[in-house]
N, C-alpha and C positions, 0 to 999 in steps of 0.2 A: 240510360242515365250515365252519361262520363264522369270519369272523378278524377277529380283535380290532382296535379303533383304530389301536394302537400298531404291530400288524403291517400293517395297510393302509398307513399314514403312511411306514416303511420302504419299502413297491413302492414309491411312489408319488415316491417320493423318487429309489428307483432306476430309475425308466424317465424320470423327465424327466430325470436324466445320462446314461442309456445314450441317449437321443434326442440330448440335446446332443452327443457323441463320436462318435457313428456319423454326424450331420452334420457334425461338424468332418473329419471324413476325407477327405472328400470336396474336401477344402481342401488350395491347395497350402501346404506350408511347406519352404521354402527352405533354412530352417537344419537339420542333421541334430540328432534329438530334442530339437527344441524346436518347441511349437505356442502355439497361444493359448490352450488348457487350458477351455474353456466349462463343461467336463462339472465343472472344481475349483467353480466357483460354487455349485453342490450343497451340494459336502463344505462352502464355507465357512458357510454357509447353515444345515445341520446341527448345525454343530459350535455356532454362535452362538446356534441357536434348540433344538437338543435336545442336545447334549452330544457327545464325542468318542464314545461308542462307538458311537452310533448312526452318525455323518459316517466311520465305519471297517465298518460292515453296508454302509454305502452304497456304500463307494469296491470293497468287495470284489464285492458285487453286480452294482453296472455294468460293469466291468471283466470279469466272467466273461458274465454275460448280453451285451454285446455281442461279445463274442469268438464265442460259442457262435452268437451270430445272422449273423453275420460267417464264420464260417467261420475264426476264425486263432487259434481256443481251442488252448492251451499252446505256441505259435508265441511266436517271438523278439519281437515288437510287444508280444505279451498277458502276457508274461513281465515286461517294462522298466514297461508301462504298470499292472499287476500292483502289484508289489512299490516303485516309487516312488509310486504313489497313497498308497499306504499307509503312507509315510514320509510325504510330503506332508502327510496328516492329521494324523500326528502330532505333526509339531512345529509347525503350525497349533493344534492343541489345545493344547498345552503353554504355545505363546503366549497364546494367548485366557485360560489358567488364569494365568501368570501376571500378565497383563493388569488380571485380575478380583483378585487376590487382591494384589498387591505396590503396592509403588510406584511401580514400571516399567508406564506406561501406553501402550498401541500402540491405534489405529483401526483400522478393519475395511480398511483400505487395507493397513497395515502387515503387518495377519495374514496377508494375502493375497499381498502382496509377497514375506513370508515363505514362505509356504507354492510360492506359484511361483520362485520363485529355487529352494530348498532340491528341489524335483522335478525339476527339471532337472540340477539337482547327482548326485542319486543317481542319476538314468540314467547318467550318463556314465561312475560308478563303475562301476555293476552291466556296464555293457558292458567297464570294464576288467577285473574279477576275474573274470566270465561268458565270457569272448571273446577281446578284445584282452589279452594279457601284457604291454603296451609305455608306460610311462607319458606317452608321446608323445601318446596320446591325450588327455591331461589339459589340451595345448594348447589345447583347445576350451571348459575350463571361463571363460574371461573372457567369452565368446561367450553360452555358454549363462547366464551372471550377467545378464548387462545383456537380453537377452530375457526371464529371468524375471522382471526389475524390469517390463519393458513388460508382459508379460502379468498380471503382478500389477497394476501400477495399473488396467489394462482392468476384469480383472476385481473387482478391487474397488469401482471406481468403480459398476459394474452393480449388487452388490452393496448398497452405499450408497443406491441409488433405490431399490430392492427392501425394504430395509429401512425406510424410509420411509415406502414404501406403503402395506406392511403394517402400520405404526403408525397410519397416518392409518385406516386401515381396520380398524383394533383384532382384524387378524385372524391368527392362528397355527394349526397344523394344516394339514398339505397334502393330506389323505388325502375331504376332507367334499364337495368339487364333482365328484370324476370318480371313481367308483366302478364301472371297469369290468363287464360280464361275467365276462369271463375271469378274476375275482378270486375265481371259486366255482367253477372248473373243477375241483379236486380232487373235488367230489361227481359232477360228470359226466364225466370224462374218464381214462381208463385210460393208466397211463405205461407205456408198454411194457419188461418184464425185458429183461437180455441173457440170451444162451444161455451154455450154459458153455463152449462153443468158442470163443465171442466173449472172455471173460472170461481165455481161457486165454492167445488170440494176443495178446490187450492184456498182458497178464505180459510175454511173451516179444519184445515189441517194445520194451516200457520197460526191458527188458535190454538191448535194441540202444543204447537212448538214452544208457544210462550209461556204454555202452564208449565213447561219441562221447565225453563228456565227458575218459575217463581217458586213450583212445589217442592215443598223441602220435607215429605212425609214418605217414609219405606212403601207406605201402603199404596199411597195414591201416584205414586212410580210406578210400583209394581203393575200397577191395575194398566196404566196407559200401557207399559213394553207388552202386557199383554194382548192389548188391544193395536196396535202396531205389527205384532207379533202375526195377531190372526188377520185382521188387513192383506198382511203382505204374502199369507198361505194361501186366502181367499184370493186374491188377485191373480196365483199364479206367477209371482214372480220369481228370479234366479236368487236360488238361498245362496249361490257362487260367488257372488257378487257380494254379496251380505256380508260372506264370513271373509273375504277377501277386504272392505272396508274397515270389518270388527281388527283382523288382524293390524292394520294399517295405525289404527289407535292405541292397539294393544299397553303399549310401554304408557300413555297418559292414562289405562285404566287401571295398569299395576301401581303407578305413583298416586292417583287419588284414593286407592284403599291402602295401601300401607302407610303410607305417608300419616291418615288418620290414624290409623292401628296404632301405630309406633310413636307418633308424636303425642297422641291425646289420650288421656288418659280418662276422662271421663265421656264416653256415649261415642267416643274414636270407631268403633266397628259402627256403631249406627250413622256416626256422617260417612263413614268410608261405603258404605251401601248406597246410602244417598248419592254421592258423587259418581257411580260408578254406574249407577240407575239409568241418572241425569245422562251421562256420555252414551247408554245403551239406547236409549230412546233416541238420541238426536239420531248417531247412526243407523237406527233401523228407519227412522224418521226419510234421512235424503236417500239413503238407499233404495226405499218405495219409491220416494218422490222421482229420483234421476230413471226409475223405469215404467211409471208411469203418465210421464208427460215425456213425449220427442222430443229430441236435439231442437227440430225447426222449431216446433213449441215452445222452447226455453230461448230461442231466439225471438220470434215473437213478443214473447213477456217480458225480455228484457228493451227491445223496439219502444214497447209502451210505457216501458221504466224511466227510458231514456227520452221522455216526449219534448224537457226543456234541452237537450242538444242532440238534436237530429243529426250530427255528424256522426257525432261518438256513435248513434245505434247503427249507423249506417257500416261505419267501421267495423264494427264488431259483427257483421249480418256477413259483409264480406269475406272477413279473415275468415269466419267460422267453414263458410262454402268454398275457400281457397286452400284450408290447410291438408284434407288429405291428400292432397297435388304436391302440393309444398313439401309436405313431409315425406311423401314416398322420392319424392328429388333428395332433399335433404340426406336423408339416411341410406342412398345410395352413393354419397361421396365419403360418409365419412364410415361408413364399415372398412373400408381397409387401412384404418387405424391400427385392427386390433392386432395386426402385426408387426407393427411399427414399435421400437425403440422406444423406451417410457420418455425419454430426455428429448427426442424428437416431437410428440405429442403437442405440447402447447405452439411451435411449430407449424405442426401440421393443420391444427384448430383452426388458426391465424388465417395462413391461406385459405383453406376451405370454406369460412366468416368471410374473406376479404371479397370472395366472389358474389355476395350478396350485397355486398355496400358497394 
């Protein structure tokens, strides 16, 4: 099965983001949900050289493709970093249209500034309507503002070379220099079905997940984290993984119990258990779940999620059996970074980016 330009140019788009974000992880960041967003350069990228819906295939793409390579697909991380990408682009695109079309003129700094601010903003929401009940949490938006200025200009400044570049190089298209293998693997490669037992207890576990969401009782938390709890002993799964997700949370579980404690004065420690319950189950929850169903299997599911745009599954079936290729190239250009001049870096980024577009 050949694929077209235009869907090659989408992978291609989404594995140099999914390689950017799965290397930013590995980075500390200090402030809770705010990073330096490497993987948004993509979406700006996109949005500027092929249009918002493409920079919204992309953002959905990498976003699930690393998750799924990662291990923390529909986990609290993949969730926040999910649905504010996708806002992110948005009103990145919006800008960019009114940019183009009004009298209100913004720079690719601006878009970007835009667009990292405004992602930051909506994690913090999505963790208040999602999680925390306590608008206490909203303390942190001054926080999370002034770091998405800094990571906007970063990234935009990168941007700005990049663009550049590829003028001086009259080049557009990112799909024409690295034409994987594995971009033809649907002709050789069998994705494996689930069973219908598989298909049944996945029903009956995303039953589990909704009663998290609705039960609002110490008890009846209690009772499910411990049946999740024993599940995932019974199964034999890596407790590694578990407490390396738990830690991943850690700062949303210390904000939704103090946060009660200290702000509420009446029954405060009983919602701050609740909330804290609530986050302990979802994580034990995709934890089981990303090691009990395969990579190819969450490809699959997502195949048949995607039944109204058979491109999109197709896309994402690709990236997914293209990126350990991708990324082992990837992260062999850019380790000798780490010797490089801080002031040289965005620099070096530039080029190393420029070779994939």
């Amino acid at each position: 099965m050949e694929l077209n330009s235009n869907t090659k140019k989408i992978i291609n788009l989404i594995l140099i983001a999914s390689s950017l974000q799965i290397l930013e992880g590995f980075l500390p960041h200090p402030v809770p949900a705010a990073r330096l967003g490497l993987a948004n350069l993509v979406s700006l990228i996109a949005i500027v050289n092929y249009g918002t819906k493409t920079a919204l295939q992309v953002v959905m793409g990498r976003t699930i493709v690393s998750a799924i390579f990662l291990g923390t697909f529909l986990s609290i991380p993949f969730i926040l970093s999910f649905l504010s990408g996708i806002f992110s682009v948005l009103v990145m695109g919006g800008v960019f249209l009114v940019s183009s079309y009004s009298f209100l003129k913004f720079s690719i700094l601006g878009i970007s500034v835009f667009g990292a601010v405004f992602h930051n903003i909506s994690q913090i929401f999505l963790v208040y309507f999602l999680f925390i009940k306590n608008k206490s949490i909203l303390l942190l938006l001054p926080l999370l503002v002034v770091s998405g200025v800094i990571s906007g200009v970063v990234i935009g400044s990168v941007a700005i070379l990049i663009f550049k570049k590829l003028d001086e190089k009259k080049s557009v298209g990112v799909w024409n220099k690295h034409n994987y293998k594995s971009f033809t693997f649907l002709e050789r490669k069998h994705i494996p079905e689930l069973k219908i037992s598989k298909i049944i207890f996945l029903c009956f576990m995303l039953v589990v997940l909704i009663l998290v969401f609705f039960v609002n009782k110490v008890f009846c938390l209690w009772f499910l984290f411990m049946f999740l709890i024993f599940l995932y002993f019974f199964t034999r799964k890596n407790f590694s993984r578990l407490f390396y997700n738990f830690k991943a949370v850690l700062w949303i579980l210390l904000f939704s119990f103090f946060l009660q404690v200290l702000t509420i004065k009446t029954n405060g420690l009983i919602l701050g258990l609740i909330f804290v319950l609530k986050i302990l189950n979802i994580v034990v929850f995709t934890s089981w779940l990303s090691q009990y169903y395969s990579k190819e299997e969450f490809i699959f599911i997502l195949q048949k999620l995607f039944f109204f745009d058979k491109s999109f599954a197709k896309i994402l079936a690709v990236s997914f059996y293209s990126l350990p290729e991708f990324l082992h190239d990837f992260k062999a250009k850019i380790d000798w970074i780490k010797n490089s001049n801080i002031k040289e870096i965005p620099n070096i980024i530039s080029e190393i980016l420029l070779d994939y577009f």
